[in-house]
VOGU-3710 file (C-alpha; in Angstrom, 3 decimals, decimal comma):
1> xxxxxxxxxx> 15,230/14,205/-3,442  14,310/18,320/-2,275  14,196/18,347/1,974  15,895/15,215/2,246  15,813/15,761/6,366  11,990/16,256/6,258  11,604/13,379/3,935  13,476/10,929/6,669  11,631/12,519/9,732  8,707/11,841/7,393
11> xxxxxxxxxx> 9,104/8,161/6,372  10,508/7,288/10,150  7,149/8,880/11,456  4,705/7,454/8,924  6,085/3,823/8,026  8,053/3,184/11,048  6,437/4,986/13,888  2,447/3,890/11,852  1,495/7,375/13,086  -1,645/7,758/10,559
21> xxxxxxxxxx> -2,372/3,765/11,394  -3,267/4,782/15,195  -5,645/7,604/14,022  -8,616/4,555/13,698  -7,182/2,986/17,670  -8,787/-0,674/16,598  -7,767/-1,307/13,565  -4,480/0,742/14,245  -3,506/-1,188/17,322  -3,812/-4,762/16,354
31> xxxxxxxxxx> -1,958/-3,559/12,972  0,909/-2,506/15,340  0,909/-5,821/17,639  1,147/-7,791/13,907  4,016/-5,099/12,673  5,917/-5,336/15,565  5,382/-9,120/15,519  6,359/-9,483/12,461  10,137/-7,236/12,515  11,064/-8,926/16,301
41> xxxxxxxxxx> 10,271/-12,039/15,401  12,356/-12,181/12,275  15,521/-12,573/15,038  14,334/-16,198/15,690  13,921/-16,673/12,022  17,865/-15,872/11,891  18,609/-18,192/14,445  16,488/-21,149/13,240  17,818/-20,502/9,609  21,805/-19,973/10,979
51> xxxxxxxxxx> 20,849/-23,483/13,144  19,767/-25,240/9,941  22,679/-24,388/7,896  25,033/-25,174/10,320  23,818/-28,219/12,411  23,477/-26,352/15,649  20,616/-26,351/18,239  19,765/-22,631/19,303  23,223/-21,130/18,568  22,388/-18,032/19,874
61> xxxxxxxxxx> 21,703/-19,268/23,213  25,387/-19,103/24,735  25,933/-15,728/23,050  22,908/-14,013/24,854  23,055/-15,992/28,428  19,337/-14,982/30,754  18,364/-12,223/27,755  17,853/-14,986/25,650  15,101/-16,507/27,353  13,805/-13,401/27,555
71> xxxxxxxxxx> 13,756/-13,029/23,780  12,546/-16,094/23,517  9,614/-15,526/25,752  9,021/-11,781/24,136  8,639/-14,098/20,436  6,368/-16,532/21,814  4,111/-13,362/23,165  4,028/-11,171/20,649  3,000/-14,675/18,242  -0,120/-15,157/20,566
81> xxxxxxxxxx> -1,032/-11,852/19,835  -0,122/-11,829/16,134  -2,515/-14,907/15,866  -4,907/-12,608/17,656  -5,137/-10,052/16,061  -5,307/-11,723/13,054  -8,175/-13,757/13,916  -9,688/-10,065/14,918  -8,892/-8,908/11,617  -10,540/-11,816/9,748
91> xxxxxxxxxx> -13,472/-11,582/11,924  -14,032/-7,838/11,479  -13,813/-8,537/7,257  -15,598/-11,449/7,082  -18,289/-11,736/10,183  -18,939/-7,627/11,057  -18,249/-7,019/7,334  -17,255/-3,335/7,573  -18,264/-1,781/5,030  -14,705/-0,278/3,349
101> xxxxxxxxxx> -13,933/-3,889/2,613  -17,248/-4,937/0,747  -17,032/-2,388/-1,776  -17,504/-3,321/-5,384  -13,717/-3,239/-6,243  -13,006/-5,715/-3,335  -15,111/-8,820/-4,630  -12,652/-11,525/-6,283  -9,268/-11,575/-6,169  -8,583/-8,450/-3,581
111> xxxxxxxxxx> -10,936/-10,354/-0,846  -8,736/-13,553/-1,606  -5,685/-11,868/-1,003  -6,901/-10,292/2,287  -7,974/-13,682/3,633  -4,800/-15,790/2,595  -2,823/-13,130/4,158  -4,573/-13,598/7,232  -4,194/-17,767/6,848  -0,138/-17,027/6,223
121> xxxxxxxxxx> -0,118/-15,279/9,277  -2,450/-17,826/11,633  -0,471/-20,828/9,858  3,033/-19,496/10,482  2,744/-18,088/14,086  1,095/-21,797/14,474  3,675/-23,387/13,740  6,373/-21,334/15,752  4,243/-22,333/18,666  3,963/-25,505/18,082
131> xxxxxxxxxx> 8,407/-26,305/16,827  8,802/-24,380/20,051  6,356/-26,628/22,062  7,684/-30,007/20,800  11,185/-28,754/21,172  10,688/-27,790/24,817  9,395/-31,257/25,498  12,640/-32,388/24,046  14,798/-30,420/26,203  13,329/-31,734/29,442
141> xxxxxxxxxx> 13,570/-35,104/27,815  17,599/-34,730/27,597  16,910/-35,546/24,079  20,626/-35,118/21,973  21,572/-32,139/20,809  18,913/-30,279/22,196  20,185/-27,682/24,083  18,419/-26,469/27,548  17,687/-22,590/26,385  14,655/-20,776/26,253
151> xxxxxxxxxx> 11,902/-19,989/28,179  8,731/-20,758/26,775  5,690/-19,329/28,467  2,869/-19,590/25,961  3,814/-22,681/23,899  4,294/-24,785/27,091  0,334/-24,731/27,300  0,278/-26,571/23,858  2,651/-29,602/25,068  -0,290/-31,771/27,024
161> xxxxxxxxxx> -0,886/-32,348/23,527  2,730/-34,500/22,661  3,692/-35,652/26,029  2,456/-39,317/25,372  4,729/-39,375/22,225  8,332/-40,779/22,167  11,326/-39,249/21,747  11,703/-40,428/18,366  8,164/-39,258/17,355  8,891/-35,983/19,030
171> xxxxxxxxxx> 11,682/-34,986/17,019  9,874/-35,826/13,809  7,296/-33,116/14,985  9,847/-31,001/16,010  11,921/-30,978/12,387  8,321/-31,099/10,573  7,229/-27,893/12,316  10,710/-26,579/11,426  10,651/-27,249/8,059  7,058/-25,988/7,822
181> xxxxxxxxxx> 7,538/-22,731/9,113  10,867/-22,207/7,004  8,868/-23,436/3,708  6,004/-21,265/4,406  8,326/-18,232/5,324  9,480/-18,516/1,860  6,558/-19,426/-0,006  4,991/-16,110/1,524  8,211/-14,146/0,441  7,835/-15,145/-2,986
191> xxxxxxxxxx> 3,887/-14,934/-2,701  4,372/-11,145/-1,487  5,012/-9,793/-5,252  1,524/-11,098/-6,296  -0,631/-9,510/-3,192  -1,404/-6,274/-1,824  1,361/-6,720/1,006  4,298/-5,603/-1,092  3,250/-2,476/1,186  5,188/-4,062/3,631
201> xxxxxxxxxx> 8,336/-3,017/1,353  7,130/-0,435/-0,583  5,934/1,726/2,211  9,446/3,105/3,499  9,799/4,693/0,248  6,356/5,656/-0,624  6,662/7,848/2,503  10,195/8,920/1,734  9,191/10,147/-2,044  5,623/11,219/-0,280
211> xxxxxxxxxx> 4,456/14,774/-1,819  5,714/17,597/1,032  3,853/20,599/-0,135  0,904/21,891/1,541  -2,685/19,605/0,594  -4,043/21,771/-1,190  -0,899/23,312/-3,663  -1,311/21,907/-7,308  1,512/21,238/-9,098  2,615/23,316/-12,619
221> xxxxxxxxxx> 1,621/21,193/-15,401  5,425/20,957/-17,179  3,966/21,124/-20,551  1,622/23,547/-19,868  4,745/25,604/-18,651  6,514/24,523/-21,878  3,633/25,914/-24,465  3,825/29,101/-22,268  7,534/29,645/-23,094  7,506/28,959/-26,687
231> xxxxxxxxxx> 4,953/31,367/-27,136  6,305/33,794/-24,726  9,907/34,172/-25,937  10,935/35,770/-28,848  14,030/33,469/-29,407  11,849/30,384/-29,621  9,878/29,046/-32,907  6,205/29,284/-31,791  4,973/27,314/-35,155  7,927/24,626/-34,475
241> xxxxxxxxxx> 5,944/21,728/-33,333  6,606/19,235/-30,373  8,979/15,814/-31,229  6,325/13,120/-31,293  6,303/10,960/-28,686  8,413/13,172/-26,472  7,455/13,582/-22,843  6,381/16,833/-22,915  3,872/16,343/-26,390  0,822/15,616/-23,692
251> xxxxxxxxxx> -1,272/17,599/-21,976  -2,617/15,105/-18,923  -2,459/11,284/-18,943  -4,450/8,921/-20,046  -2,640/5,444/-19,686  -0,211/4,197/-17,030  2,686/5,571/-19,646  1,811/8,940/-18,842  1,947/8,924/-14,832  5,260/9,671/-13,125
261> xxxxxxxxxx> 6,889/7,016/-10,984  5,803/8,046/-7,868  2,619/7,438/-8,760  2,912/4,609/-10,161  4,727/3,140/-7,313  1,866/4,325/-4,814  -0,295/1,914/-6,814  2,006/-1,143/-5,662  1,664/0,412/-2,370  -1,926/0,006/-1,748
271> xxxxxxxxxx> -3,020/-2,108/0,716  -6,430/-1,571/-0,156  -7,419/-1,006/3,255  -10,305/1,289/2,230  -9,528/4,146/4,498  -9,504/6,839/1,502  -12,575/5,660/0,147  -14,089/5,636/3,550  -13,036/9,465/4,154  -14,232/10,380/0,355
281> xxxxxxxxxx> -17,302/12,403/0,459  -17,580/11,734/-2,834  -18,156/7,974/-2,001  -20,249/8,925/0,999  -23,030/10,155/-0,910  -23,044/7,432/-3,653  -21,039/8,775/-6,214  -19,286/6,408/-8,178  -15,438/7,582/-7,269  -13,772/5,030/-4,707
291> xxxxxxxxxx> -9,515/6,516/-4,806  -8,773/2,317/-3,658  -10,450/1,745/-7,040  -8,178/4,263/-8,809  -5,455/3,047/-7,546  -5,934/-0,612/-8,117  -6,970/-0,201/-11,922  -3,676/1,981/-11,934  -1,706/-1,104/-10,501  -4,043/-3,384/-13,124
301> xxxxxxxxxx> -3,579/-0,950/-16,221  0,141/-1,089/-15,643  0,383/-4,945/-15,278  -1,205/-5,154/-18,364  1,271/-2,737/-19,880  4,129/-4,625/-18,388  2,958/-8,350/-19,858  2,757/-6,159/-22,979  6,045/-4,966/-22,532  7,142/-8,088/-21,719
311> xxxxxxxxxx> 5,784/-10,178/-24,685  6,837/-7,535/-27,612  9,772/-5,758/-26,278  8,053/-2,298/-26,160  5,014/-1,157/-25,462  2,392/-2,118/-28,826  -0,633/-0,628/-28,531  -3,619/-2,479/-27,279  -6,189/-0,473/-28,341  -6,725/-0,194/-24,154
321> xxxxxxxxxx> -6,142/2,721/-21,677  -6,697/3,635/-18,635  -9,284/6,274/-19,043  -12,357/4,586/-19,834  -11,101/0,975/-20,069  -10,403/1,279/-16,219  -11,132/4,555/-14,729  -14,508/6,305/-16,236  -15,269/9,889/-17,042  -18,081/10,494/-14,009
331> xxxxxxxxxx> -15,606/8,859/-11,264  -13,145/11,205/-12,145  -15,162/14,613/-12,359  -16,823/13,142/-9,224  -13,635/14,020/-6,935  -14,161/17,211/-5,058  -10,107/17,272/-4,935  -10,613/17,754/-1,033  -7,288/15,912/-0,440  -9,129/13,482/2,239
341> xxxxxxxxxx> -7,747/10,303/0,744  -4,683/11,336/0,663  -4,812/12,905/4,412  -6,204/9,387/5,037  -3,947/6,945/3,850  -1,259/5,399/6,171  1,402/5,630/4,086  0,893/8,590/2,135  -0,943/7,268/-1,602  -1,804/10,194/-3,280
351> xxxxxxxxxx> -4,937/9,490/-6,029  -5,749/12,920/-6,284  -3,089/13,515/-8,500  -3,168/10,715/-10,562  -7,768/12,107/-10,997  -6,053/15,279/-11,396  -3,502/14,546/-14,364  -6,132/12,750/-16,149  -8,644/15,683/-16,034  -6,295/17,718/-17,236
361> xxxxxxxxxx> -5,751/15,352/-20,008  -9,823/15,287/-20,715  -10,150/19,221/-20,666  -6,635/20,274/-22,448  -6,829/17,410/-25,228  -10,069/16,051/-25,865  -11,986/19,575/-24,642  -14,700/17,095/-22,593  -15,284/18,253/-19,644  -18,978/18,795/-17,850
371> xxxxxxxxxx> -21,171/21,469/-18,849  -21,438/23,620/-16,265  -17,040/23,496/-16,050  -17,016/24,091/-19,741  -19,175/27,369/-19,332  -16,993/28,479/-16,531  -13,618/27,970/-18,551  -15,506/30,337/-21,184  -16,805/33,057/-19,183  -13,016/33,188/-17,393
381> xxxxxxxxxx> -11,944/33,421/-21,298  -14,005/36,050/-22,247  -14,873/37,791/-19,436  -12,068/37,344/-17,395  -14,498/35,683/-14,821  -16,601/32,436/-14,014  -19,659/34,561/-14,399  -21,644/35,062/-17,988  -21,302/39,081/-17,340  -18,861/41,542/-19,460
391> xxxxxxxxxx> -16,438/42,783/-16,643  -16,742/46,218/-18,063  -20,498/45,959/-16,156  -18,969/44,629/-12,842  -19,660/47,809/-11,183  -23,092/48,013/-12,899  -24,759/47,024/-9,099  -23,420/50,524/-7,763  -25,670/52,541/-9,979  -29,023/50,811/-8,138
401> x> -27,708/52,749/-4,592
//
């Protein structure tokens, strides 16, 4: 909770301004027509709701006077271009294929949840349209209780389509599309928990509890700090071992248990968008590290641990973790720790420090580490440098001149 103004500027820049979203202008634009969509047009969601609980016919109407049909005209734009961009979208994943969303991590159940996404937000958009067409059809016909208010000038175009239909057909429409778009509002509320677009709640305070510090400023490891101390002062038992199971009796992490919550909440942020594995030079020259992938096994490890949780009461070991069950050895010594997934990601996912915390883990507890880092971390020991040279001959190279 440190810089608490900076964090606010931060989170109002990032997840409400979509500042990093604009850097790609495609991608970033029609993401901002289907944001902005999706916030303003949550007002006619209150007032269809407010009409259905209390057996009123656009009850906002005679509150708002004129601005009202402008409202009502702004909601029926931005829907066109929700539907839009959305078809964009689903073209540009599934016809250009782009290559950040056909990586191996995104075959299955990630591609699913992309596309039904994309459906929710065609099929609900529809159906505003289309309550908004019948019911304008309605109004002209001095149908009861429908109220003349609105000004509709996109689904007008869609009303050829109901004009030979009674009255009495037209209000079935009408409440059918009503219903419909209140059912599916709700289905995709509940559906939201089980996709990738729990960004859309998560990302105000991913941002807000975003790492401030500089890119490239590595954090003290705590225990590290801790081992220092006890040996250090003179008032402290340096043969008194650590409690088991205390927080502090790991070097690292290896499993979801050891990760902080920050980072365990950027995992539920993902969208898997694929920009940070697009930026990863890693990735770019076929290594196997992908930071989407780490953070999707991180959000996979810890469902796991949850239904574990869940089912026992505590945590029982599985005999699973997620080094090596999830996240391998060569993805995680091929990170450069360049910071350019983090720099990339809209709203501020850090994997670098989740790759970092379990390399520390691999080198301070299980002493595996590659060959050529493992020779390094000697010389430094012995020679008080990464070269294989006695320091006392540093200055050997003077004696040639």
């Amino acid at each position: 909770m440190d810089r608490p103004k900076k964090r606010w500027l931060n989170m109002l820049r990032v997840a409400f301004g979509q500042s990093k979203m604009v850097s790609r202008p495609v991608s970033g634009t029609l993401h901002l027509i289907v944001y902005i969509g999706f916030i303003i047009i949550n007002i006619e969601l209150l007032e269809i709701v407010l009409d259905g609980l209390l057996g009123t016919h656009r009850i906002l109407a005679p509150y708002l006077g004129s601005f009202y049909s402008f409202l009502i005209a702004s909601f029926e734009v931005l829907a066109a271009l929700v539907i839009i961009s959305v078809i964009l979208f689903w073209t540009r994943r599934n016809l250009l294929k782009i290559n950040r969303f056909w990586n191996s991590e995104m075959k299955g159940w990630p591609k699913k949840d992309a596309d039904f996404i994309l459906y929710f937000e065609i099929i609900l958009m529809s159906l505003f349209l289309l309550m908004n067409a019948t019911d304008f059809l309605l109004q002209n016909s001095e149908a009861p209780n429908y109220v003349k208010a609105g000004f509709f000038p996109v689904s007008q175009f869609i009303t050829p389509f109901f004009t030979s239909f009674s009255i009495q057909t037209l209000i079935l429409f009408e409440r059918t599309f009503w219903w419909l778009h209140i059912s599916g509002i709700l289905i995709f509320l509940n559906y939201l928990y089980y996709s990738k677009h729990l960004h859309i709640l998560l990302a105000f305070p991913n941002t807000f509890f975003a790492n401030l510090d500089p890119k490239g400023k590595f954090v003290n490891n705590k225990t590290v700090k801790k081992e220092v101390k006890r040996m250090l002062d003179p008032n402290i038992d340096p043969y008194a071992s650590l409690e088991s199971g205390s927080e502090s009796s790991k070097f690292g992490a290896s499993d979801v248990l050891d990760l902080n919550w920050v980072q365990l909440m950027n995992s539920y942020t993902c969208t898997e968008c694929g920009r940070c594995t697009s930026e990863c030079p890693a990735n770019q020259t076929g290594k196997l590290l992908s930071p989407r992938k780490i953070m999707m096994d991180t959000r996979d490890r810890l469902e796991e641990v949850g239904a574990n949780i869940t089912l026992n009461g505590s945590f029982k070991d599985d005999g699973k973790q997620l080094l090596n069950n999830y996240i391998s050895q060569e993805e995680l010594w091929a990170c450069t720790s360049c910071n350019a997934c983090v720099e990339a990601c809209p709203v501020g996912i850090d994997p670098l420090s989740i790759i970092m915390d379990m390399r520390q883990y691999l080198v301070m507890e299980q002493s595996s580490a590659p060959g050529d880092l493992n020779n390094m971390m000697s010389n430094i020991e012995n020679n008080g440098a990464p070269w294989p040279f006695n320091n006392q001959d540093r200055l050997l190279w003077a004696n040639d001149n």
